[in-house]
KOLLUM-856777 format. One line per field, with one value per residue (C-alpha): x, y, z. Coordinates in steps of 0.5 Angstrom, whole numbers, plus 2048, in hexadecimal, padded with zeros to 3 digits. Example, Ala and Ser with C-alpha at 12.3 -4.5 7.8 and 13.67 -1.06 7.14 Angstrom:
residues 2
xx	(819_81B) .
yy	(7F7_7FE) .
zz	(810_80E) .
***
This chain:
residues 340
xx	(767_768_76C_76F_772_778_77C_783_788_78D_793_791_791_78B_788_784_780_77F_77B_77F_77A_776_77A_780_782_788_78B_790_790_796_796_79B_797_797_799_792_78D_78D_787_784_784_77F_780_77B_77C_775_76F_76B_766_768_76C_76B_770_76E_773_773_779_77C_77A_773_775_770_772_76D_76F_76C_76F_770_773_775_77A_781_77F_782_77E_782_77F_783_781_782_784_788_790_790_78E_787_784_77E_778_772_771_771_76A_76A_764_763_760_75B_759_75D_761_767_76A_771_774_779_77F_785_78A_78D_792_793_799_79C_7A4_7A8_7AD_7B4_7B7_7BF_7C2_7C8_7CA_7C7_7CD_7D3_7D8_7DC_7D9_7D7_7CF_7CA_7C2_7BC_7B4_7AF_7A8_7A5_7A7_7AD_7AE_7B5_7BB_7C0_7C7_7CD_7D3_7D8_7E0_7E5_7E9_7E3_7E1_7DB_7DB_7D4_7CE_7C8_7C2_7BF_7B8_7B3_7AE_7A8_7AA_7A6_7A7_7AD_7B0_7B8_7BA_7C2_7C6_7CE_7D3_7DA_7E0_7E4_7EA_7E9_7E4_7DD_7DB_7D3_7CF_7C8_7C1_7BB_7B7_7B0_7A9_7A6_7A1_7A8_7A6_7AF_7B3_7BA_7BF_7C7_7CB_7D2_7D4_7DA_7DF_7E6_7EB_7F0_7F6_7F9_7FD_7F8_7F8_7FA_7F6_7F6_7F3_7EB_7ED_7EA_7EE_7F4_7FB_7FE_803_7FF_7FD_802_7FE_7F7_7FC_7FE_7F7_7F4_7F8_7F7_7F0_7EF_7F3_7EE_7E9_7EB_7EB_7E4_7E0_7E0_7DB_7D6_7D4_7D9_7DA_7DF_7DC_7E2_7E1_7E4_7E6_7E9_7EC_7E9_7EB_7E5_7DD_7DB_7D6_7DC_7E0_7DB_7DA_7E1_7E1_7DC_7E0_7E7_7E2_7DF_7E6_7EA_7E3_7E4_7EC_7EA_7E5_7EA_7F0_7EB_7E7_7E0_7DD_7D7_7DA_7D7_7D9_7D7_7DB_7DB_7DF_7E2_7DC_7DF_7E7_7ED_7EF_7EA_7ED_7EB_7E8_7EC_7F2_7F6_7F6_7F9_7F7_7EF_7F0_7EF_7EB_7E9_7E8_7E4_7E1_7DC_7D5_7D1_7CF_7D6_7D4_7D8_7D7_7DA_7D5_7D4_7CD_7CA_7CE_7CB_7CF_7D0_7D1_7D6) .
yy	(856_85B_860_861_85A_85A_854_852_84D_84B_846_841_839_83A_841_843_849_84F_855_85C_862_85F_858_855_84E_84A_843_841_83A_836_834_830_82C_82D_834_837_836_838_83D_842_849_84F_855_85A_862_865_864_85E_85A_854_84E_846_841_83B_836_82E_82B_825_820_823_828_82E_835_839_83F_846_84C_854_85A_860_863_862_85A_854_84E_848_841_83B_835_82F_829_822_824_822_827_829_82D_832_834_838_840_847_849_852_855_85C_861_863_85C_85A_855_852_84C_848_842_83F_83A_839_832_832_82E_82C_828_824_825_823_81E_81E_817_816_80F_80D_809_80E_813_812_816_814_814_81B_819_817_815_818_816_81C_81A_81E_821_823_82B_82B_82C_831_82D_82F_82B_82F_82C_82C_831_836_836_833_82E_830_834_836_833_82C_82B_826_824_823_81D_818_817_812_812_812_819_819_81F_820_825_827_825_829_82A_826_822_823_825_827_826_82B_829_82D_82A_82D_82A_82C_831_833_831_82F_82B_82A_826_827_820_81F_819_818_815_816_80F_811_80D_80C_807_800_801_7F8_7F6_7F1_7EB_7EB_7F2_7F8_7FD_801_7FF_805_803_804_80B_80E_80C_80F_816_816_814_819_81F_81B_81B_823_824_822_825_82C_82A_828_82A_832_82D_82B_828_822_81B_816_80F_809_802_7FC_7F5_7EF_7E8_7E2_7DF_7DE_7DE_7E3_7E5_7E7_7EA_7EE_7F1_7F1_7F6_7FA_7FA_7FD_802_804_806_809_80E_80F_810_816_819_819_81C_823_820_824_821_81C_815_80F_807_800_7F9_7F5_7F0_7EA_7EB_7F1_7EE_7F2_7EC_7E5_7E0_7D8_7D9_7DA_7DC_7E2_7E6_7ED_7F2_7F0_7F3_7FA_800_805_80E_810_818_819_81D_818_810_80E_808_802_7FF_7F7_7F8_7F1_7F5_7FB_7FF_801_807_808_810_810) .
zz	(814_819_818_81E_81D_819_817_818_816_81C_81B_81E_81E_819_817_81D_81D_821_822_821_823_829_82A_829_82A_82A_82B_831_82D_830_838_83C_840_848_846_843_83E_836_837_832_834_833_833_833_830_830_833_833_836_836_833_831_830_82D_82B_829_82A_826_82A_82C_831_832_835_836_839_83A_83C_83C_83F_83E_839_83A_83E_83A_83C_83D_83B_83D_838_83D_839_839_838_831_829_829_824_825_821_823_824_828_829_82B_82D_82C_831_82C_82C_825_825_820_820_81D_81C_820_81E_821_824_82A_82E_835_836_83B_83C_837_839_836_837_835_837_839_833_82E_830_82C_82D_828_823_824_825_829_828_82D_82D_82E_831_82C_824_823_821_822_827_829_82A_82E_82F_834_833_83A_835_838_830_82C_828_825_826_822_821_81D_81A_81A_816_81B_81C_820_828_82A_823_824_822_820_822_820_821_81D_820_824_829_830_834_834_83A_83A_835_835_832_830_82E_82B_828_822_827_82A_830_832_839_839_83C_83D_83B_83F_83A_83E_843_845_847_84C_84B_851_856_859_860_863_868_86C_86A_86C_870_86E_872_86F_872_874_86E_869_86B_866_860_862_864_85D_85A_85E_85B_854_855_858_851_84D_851_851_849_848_84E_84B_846_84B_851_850_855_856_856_859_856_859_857_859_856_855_85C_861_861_85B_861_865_860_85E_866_866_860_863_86A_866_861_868_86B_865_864_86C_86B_866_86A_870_86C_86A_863_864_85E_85F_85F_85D_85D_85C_85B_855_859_854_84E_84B_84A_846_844_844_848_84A_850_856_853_856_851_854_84D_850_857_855_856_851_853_84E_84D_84A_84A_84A_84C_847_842_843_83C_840_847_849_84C_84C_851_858_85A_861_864_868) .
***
């Protein structure tokens, strides 16, 4: 071997080699796709004639590349390839302006990843419980976990680990119990390249009790009678919103149902209609909050009744906050939420 070439072990995905007096090398092993590309990097110390690249990829990919320049220039070489793990063998050719020439073995893995996926559904969050489940689209490294109380405290943050497990295993996190309600749940969640993505959870909604407003069968105007009601409601509602709106960007979603009374189809355009002016009636007494509505007419009843029964319990409307779209656990139907 010539003695300007001198060997060196960098800590890499496997050992990769470089040259200490004339050139060295180094690994930009891991790449997002989209943003760049693994690549293998030459630096040149000393004067050389010349270098070459040669390198076969796991699937049978060759890369010949050659280059030089003078001292002080590191040569960049982007290594092209499917997203995905691929392993390099092959070697770095130098040559010498005395016309000698060395060479040493290349080996080394590389990553290009697409973006990883964090997926937490609606039914794997469990309050209660102190607990939830998330899927990651690759091997799972660990997860940085925060949960914020409405008291302004934490009832946890630290860091949970995981042993590579394989994309789209459900990952089970839990929380100690602490004072409040759970206003914010934070993730962070890294692969086993340390590649991570993040997710902020709003696992929460608040009722607002408040007085129903009587409307006048089959109408969905507000008598001026029952305008009190919604003044109260108003003032409950911007109560809760000074409370729980420091944790986010919160929303008030008004919901509207009827008795058994009439068509199905009708009562459920009706409910629409009521929802439509109680969310209107907020917004006009100062509720700068979004505001969104829909109807459930007869098919969500307080209280199940034969049809056409007059039950008064079932003409109802329900205010809830939350962050957001709430989870109505006895929808006949998957909401259509209407902006106001």
């Amino acid at each position: 071997m010539d003695p300007r070439l001198l060997l060196l072990s960098l800590a890499l995905v496997s050992p990769l080699p470089a040259f200490a007096d004339a050139i060295r090398v180094s690994l930009e092993g891991r790449a997002a796709l989209g943003e760049n590309l693994p690549a293998l990097l030459v630096h040149i110390d000393e004067p050389i004639a010349g270098f070459e690249v040669k390198l076969k990829r796991g699937d049978g990919k060759v890369v010949d590349v050659k280059g030089g320049g003078k001292p002080g220039i590191t040569r960049r070489i982007e290594l092209e390839q499917p997203e995905g793990r691929f392993h390099y063998e092959g070697e770095l050719v130098v040559r010498f302006a005395d016309a000698e020439s060395g060479s040493l073995p290349l080996s080394f893995d590389t990553e290009l990843n697409g973006p990883l996926k964090l997926e937490v559904r609606p039914e794997d969050v469990d309050v209660e419980k102190r607990q939830l489940r998330f899927l990651l689209s690759r091997p799972a490294g660990r997860v940085e976990l925060t949960v914020l109380m409405d008291t302004g405290k934490k009832a946890f943050e630290g860091e949970v680990a995981f042993k590579g497990e394989p994309a789209g295993t459900p990952l089970p996190v839990s929380w100690p119990a602490a004072e409040g309600r759970v206003m914010k749940v934070t993730l962070r969640a890294f692969d086993t390249s340390d590649f991570y993505t993040g997710v902020d959870l709003f696992p929460w909604r608040v009722d607002i009790p408040h007085e129903e407003v009587g409307f006048a069968s089959g109408r969905a105007d507000i008598p001026a009678s029952e305008r009190g009601k919604l003044d109260r409601s108003h003032a409950q509602l911007a109560e809760a919103l000074a409370k729980y709106g420091r944790f986010a960007a919160v929303r008030l979603y008004v919901l509207g149902h009827t008795d058994t009374v009439g068509a199905s189809a009708d009562n459920r355009e009706l409910s629409l209609k009521r929802a439509r002016s109680i969310a209107a009636a907020f917004r006009q007494r100062g509720l700068k909050v979004p505001i969104f509505y829909e109807g459930f007419g007869e098919e969500s009843p307080a209280v199940p009744t034969p049809d056409e029964t007059a039950e008064a319990a079932n003409r109802r409307a329900e205010y809830i906050i939350a962050v957001e779209d709430p989870v109505l656990k006895q929808a006949p139907f998957a909401p259509r939420w209407r902006k106001l």
